[in-house]
Biopython code that builds the backbone (N, CA, C, O; Angstrom):
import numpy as np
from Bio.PDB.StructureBuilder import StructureBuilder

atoms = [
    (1, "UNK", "N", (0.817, -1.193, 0.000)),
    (1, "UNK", "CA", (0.000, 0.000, 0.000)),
    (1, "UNK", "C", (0.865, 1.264, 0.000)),
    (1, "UNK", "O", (0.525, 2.224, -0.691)),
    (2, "UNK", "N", (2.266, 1.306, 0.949)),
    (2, "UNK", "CA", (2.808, 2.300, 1.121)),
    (2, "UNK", "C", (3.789, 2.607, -0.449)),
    (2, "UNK", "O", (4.397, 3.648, -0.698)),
    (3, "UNK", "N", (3.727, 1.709, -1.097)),
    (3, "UNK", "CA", (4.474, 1.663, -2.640)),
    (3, "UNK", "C", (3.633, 3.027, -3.334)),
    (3, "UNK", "O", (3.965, 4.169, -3.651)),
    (4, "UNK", "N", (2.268, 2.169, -3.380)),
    (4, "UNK", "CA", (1.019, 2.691, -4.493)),
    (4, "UNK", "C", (0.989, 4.313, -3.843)),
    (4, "UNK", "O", (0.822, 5.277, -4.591)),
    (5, "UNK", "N", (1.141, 4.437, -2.634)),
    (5, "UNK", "CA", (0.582, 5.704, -1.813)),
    (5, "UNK", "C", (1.687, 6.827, -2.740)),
    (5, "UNK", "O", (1.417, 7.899, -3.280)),
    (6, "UNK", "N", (2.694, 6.249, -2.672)),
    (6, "UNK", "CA", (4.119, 7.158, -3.089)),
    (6, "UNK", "C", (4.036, 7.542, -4.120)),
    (6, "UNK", "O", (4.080, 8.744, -4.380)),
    (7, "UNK", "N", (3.871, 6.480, -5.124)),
    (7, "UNK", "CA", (3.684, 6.468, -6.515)),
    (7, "UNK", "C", (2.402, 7.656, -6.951)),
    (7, "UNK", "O", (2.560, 8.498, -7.834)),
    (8, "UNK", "N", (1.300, 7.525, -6.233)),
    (8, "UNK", "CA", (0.532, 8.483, -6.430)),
    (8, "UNK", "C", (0.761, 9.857, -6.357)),
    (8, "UNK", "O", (0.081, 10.612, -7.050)),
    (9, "UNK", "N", (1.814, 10.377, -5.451)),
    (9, "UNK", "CA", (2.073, 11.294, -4.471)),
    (9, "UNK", "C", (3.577, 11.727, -5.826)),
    (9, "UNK", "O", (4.372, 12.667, -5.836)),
    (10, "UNK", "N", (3.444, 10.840, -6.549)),
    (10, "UNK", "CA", (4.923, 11.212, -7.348)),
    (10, "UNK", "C", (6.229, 10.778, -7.484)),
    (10, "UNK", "O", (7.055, 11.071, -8.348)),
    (11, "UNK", "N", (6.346, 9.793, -6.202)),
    (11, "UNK", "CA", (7.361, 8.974, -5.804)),
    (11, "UNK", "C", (7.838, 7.967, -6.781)),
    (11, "UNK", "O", (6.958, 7.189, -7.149)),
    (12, "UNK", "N", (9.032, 7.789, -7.300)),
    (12, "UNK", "CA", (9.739, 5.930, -7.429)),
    (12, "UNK", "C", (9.889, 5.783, -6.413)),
    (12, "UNK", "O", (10.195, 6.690, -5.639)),
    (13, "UNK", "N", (9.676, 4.287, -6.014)),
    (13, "UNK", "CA", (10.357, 3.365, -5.273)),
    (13, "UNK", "C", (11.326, 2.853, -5.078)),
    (13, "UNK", "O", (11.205, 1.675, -5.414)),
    (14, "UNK", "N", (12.533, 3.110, -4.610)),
    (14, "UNK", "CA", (13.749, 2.543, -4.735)),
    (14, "UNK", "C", (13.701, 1.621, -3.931)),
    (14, "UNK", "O", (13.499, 0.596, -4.582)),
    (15, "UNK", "N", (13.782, 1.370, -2.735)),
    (15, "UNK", "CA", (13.890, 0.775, -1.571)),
    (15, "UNK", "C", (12.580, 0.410, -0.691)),
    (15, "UNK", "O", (11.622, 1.178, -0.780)),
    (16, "UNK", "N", (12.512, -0.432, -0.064)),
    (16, "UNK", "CA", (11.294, -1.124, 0.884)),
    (16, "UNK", "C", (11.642, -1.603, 1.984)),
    (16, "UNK", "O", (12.147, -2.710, 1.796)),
    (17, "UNK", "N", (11.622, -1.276, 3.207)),
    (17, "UNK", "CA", (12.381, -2.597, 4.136)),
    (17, "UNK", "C", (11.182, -1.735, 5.716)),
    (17, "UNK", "O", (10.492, -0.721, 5.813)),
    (18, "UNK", "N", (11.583, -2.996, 6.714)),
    (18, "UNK", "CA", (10.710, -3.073, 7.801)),
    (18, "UNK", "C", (11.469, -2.986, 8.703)),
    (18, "UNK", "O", (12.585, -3.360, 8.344)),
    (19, "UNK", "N", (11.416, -2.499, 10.298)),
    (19, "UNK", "CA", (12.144, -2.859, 11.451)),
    (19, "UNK", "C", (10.903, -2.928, 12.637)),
    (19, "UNK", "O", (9.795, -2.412, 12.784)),
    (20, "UNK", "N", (11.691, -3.790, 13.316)),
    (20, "UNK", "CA", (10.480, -4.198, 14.604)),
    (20, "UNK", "C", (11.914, -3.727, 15.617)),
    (20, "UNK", "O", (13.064, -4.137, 15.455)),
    (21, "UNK", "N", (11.467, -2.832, 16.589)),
    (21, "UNK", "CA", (12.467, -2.283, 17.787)),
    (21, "UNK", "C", (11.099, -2.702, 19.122)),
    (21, "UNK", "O", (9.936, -2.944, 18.798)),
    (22, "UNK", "N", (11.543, -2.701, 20.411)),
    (22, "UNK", "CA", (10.601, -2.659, 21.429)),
    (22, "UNK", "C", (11.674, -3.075, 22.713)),
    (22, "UNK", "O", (12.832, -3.490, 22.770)),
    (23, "UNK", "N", (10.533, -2.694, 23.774)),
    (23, "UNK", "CA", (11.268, -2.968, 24.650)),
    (23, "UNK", "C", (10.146, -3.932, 25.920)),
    (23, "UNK", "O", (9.143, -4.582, 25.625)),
    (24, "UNK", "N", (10.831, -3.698, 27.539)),
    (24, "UNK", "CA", (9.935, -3.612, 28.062)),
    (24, "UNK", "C", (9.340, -2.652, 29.433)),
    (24, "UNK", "O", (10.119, -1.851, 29.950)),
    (25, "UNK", "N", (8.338, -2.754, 29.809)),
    (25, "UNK", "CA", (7.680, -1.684, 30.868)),
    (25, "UNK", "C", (8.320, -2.170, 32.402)),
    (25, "UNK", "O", (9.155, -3.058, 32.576)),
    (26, "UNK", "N", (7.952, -1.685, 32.996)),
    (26, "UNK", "CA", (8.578, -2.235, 34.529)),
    (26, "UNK", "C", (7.170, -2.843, 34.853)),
    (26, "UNK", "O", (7.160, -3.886, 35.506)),
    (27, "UNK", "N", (5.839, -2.225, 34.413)),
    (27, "UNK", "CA", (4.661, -2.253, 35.779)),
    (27, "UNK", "C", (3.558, -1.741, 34.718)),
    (27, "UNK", "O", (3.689, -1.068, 33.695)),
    (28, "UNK", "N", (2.502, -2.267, 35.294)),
    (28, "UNK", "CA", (1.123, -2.050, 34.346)),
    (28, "UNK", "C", (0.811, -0.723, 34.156)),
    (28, "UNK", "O", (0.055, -0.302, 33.280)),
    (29, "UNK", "N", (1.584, 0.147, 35.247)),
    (29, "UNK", "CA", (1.029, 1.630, 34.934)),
    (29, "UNK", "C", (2.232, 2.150, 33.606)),
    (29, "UNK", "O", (1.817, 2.799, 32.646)),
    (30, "UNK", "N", (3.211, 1.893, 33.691)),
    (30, "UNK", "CA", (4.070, 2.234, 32.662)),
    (30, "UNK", "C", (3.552, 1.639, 31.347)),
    (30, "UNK", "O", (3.520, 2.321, 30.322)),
    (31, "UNK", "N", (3.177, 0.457, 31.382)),
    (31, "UNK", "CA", (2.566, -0.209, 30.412)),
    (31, "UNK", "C", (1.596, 0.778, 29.818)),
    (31, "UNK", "O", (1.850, 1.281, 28.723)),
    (32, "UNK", "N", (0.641, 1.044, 30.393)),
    (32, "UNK", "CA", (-0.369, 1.623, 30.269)),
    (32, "UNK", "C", (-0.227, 3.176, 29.825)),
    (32, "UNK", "O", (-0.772, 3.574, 28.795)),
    (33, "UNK", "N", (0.252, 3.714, 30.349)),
    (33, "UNK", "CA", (0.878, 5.101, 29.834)),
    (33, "UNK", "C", (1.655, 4.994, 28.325)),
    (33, "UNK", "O", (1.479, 5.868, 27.476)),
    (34, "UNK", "N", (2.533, 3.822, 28.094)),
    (34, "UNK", "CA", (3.108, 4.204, 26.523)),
    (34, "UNK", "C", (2.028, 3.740, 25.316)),
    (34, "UNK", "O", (1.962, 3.983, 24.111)),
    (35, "UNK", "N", (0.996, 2.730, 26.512)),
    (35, "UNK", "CA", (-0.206, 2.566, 25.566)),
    (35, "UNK", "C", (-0.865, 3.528, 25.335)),
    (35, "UNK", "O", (-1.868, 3.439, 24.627)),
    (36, "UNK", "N", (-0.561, 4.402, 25.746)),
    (36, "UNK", "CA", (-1.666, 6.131, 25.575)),
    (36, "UNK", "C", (-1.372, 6.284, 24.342)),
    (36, "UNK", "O", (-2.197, 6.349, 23.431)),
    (37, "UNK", "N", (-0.390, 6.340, 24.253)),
    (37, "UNK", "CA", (0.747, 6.626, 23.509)),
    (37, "UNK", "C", (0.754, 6.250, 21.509)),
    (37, "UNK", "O", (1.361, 6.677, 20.527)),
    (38, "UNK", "N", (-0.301, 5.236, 21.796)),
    (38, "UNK", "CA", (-0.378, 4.656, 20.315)),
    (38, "UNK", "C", (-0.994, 4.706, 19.412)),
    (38, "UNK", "O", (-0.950, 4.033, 18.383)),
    (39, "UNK", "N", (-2.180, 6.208, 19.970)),
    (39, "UNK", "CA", (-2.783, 6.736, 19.333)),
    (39, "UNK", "C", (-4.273, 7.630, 19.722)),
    (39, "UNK", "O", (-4.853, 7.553, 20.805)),
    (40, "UNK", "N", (-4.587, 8.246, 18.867)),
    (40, "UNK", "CA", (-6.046, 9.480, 20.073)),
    (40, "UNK", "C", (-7.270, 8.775, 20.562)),
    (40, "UNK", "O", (-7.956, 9.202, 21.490)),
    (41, "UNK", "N", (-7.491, 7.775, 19.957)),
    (41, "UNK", "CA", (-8.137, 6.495, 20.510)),
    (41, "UNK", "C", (-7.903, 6.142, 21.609)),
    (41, "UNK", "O", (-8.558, 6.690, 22.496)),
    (42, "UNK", "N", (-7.072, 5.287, 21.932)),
    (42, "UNK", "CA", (-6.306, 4.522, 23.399)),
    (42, "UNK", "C", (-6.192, 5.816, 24.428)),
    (42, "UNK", "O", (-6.718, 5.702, 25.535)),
    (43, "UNK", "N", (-5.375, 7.291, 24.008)),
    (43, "UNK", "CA", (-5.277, 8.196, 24.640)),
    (43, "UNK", "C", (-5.946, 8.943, 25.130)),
    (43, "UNK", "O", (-5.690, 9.497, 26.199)),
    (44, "UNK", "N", (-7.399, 9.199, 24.146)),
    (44, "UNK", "CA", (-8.692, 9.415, 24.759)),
    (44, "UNK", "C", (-9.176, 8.401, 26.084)),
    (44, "UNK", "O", (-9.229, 8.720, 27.272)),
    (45, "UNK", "N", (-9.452, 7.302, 25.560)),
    (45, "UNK", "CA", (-9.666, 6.143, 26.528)),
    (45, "UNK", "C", (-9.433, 6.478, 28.099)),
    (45, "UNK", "O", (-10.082, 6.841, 29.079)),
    (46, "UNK", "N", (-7.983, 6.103, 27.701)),
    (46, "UNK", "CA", (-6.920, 5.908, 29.218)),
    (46, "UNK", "C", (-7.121, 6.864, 30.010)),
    (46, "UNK", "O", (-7.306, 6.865, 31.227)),
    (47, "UNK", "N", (-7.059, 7.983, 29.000)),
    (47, "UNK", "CA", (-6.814, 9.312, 30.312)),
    (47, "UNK", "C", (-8.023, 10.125, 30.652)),
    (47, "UNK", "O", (-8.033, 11.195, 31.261)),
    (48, "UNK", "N", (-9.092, 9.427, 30.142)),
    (48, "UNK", "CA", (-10.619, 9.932, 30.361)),
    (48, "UNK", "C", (-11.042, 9.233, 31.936)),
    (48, "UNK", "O", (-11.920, 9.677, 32.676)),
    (49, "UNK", "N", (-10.203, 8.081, 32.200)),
    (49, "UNK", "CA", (-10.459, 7.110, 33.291)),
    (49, "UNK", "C", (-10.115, 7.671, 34.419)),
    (49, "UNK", "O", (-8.938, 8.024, 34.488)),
    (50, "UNK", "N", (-11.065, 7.940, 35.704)),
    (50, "UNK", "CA", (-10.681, 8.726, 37.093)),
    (50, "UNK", "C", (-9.887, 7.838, 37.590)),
    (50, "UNK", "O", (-9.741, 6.790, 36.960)),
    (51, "UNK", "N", (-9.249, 8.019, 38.721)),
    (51, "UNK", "CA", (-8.198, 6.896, 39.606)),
    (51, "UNK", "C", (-8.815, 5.399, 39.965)),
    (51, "UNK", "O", (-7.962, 4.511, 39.981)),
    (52, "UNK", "N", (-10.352, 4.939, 40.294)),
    (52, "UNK", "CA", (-10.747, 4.171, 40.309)),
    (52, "UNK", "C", (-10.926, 3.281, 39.373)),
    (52, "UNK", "O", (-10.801, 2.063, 39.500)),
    (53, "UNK", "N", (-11.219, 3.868, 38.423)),
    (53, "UNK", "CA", (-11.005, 2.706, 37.112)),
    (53, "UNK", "C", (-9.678, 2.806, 36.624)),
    (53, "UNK", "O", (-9.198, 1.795, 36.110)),
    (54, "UNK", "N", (-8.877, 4.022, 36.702)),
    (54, "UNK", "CA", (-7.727, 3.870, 36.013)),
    (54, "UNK", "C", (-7.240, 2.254, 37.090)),
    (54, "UNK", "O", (-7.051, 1.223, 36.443)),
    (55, "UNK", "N", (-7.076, 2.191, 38.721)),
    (55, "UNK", "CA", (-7.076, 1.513, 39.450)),
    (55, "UNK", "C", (-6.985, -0.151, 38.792)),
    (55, "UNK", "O", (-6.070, -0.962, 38.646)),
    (56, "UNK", "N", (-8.018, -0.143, 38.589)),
    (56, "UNK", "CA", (-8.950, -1.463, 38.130)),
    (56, "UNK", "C", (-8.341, -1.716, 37.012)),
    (56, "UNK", "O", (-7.832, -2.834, 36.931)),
    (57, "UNK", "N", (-8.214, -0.841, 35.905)),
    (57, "UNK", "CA", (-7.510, -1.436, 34.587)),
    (57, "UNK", "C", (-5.942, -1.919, 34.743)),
    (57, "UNK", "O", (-5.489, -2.741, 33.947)),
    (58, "UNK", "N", (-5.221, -1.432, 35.689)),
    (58, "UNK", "CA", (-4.148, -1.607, 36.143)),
    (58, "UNK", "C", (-4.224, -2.733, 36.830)),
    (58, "UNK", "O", (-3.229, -3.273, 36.349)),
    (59, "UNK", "N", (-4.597, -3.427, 37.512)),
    (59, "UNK", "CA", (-5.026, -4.177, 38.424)),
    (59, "UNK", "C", (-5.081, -5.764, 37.100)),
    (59, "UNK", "O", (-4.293, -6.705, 37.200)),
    (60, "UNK", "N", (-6.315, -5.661, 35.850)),
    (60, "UNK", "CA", (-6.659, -6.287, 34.866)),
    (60, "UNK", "C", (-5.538, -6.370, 34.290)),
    (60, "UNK", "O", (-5.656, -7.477, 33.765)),
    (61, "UNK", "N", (-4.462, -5.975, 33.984)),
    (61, "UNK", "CA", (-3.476, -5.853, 33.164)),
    (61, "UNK", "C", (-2.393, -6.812, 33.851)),
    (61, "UNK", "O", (-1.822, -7.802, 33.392)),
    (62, "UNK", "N", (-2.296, -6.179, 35.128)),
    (62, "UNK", "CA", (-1.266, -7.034, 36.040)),
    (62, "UNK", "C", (-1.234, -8.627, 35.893)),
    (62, "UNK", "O", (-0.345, -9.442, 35.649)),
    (63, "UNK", "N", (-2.985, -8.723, 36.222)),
    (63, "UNK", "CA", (-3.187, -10.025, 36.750)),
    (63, "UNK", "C", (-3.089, -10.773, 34.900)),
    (63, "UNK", "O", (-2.783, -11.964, 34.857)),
    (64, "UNK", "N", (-3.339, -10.068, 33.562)),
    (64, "UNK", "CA", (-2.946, -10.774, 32.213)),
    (64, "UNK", "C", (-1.719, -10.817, 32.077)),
    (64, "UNK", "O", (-1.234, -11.379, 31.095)),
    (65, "UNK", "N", (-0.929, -10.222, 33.053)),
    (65, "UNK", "CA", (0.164, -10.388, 32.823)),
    (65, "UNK", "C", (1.127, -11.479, 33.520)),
    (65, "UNK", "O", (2.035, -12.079, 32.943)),
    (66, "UNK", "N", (0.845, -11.586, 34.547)),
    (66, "UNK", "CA", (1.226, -12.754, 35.546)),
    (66, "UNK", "C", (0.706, -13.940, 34.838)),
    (66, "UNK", "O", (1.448, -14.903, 35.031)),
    (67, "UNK", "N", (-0.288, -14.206, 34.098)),
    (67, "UNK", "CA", (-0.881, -15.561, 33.504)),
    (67, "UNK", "C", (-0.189, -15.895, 32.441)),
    (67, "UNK", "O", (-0.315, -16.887, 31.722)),
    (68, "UNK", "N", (0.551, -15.018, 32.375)),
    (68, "UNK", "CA", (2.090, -15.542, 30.953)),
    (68, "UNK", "C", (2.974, -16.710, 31.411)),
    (68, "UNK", "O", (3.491, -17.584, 30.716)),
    (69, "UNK", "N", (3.037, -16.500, 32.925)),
    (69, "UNK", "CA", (3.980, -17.436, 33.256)),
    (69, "UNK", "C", (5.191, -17.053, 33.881)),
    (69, "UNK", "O", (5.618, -17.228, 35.022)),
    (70, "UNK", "N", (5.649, -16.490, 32.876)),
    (70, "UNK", "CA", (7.413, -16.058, 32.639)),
    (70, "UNK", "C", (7.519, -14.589, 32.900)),
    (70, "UNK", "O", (7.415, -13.849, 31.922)),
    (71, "UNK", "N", (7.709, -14.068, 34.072)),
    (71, "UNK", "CA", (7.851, -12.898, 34.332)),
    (71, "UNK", "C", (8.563, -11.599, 33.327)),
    (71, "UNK", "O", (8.422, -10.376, 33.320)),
    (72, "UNK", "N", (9.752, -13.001, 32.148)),
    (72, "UNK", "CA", (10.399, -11.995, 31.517)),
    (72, "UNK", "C", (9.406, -11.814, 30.167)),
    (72, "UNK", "O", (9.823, -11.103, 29.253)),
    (73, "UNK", "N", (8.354, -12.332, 30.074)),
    (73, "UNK", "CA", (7.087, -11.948, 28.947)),
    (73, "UNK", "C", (6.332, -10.773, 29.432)),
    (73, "UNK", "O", (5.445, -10.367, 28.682)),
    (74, "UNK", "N", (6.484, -10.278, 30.323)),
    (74, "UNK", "CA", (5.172, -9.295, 30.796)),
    (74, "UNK", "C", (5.738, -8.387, 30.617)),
    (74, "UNK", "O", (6.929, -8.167, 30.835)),
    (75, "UNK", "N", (4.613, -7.452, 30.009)),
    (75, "UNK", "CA", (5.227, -5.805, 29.878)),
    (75, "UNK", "C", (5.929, -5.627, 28.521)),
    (75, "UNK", "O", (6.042, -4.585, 27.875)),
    (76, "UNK", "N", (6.326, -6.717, 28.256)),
    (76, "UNK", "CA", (6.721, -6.353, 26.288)),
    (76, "UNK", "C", (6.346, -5.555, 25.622)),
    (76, "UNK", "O", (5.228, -5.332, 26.085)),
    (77, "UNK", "N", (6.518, -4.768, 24.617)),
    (77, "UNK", "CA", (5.769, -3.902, 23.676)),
    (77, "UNK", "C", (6.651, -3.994, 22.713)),
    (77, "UNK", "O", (7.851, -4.193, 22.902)),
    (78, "UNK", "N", (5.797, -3.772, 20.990)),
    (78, "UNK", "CA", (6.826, -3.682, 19.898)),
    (78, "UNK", "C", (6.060, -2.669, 19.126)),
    (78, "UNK", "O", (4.870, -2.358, 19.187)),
    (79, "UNK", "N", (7.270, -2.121, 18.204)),
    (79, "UNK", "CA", (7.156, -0.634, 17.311)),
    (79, "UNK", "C", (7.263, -1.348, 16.300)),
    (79, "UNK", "O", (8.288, -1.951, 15.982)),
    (80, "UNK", "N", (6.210, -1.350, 15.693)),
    (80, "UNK", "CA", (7.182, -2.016, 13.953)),
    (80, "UNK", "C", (6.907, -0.621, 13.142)),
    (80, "UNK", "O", (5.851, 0.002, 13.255)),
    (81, "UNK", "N", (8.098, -0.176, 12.231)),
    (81, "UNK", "CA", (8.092, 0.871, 11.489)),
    (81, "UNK", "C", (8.133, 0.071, 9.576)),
    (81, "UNK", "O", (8.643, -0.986, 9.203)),
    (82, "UNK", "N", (7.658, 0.734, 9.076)),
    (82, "UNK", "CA", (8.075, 0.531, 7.265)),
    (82, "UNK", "C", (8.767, 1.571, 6.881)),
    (82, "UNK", "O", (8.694, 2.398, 7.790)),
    (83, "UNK", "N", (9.630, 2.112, 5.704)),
    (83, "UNK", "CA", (10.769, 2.611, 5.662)),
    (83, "UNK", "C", (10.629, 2.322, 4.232)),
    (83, "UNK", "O", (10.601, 1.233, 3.659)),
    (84, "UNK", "N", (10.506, 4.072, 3.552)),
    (84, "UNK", "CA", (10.618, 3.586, 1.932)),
    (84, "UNK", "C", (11.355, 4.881, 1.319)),
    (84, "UNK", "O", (11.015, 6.054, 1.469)),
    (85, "UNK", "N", (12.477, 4.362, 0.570)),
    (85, "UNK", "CA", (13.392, 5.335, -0.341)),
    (85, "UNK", "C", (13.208, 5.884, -1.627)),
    (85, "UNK", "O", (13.876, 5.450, -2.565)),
    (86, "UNK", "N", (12.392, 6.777, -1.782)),
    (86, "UNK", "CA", (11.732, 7.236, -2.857)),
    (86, "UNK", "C", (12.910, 8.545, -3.880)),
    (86, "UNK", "O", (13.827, 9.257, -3.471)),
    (87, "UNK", "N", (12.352, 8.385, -5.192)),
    (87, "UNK", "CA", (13.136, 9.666, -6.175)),
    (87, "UNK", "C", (11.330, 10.495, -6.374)),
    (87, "UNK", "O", (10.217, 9.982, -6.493)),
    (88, "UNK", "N", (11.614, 11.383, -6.346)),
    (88, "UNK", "CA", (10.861, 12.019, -6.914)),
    (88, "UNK", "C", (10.626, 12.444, -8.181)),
    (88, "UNK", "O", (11.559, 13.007, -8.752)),
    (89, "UNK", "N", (9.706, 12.322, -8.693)),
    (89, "UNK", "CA", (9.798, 12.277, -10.828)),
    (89, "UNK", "C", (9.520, 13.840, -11.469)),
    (89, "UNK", "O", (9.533, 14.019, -12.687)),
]
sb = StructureBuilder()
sb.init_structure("model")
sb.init_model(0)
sb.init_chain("A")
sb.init_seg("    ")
for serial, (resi, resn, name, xyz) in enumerate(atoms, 1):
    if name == "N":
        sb.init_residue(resn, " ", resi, " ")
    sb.init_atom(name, np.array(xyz, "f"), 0.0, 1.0, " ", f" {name:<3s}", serial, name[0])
structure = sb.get_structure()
């Protein structure tokens, strides 16, 4: 899609490539905060929530997170970016 988008826009395509970077959170509230983060959707959401539910969603998160098992699975997050090298015509 991001080819055709360029091409429309005037672009060649020279180049195409992907990267996945991420890291992880310490704690469901950190979690939760870079989840704000991922767009006006989620960010609306999250930060519309008073301390009691913010509370509770934190709380929900924890306990999906402990059911992984493996302490070093919880709190993960990944960025995947696309990356395109265009000439202009």
């Amino acid at each position: 899609m991001l080819p055709r988008l360029l091409e429309s826009a005037g672009f060649e395509v020279e180049l195409l490539t992907e990267m996945v970077t991420g890291g992880r959170a310490h704690d469901a509230r950190e979690w939760i905060e870079m989840m704000a983060g991922a767009g006006p959707l989620p960010y609306t959401l999250i930060k519309a929530l008073g301390p009691r539910y913010r509370l509770e969603l934190e709380a929900e998160v924890e306990s999906a997170m402990d059911s992984l098992g493996d302490p070093d699975d919880a709190f993960r997050y990944h960025h995947s970016y696309l990356m395109a090298v265009g000439i202009r015509r």
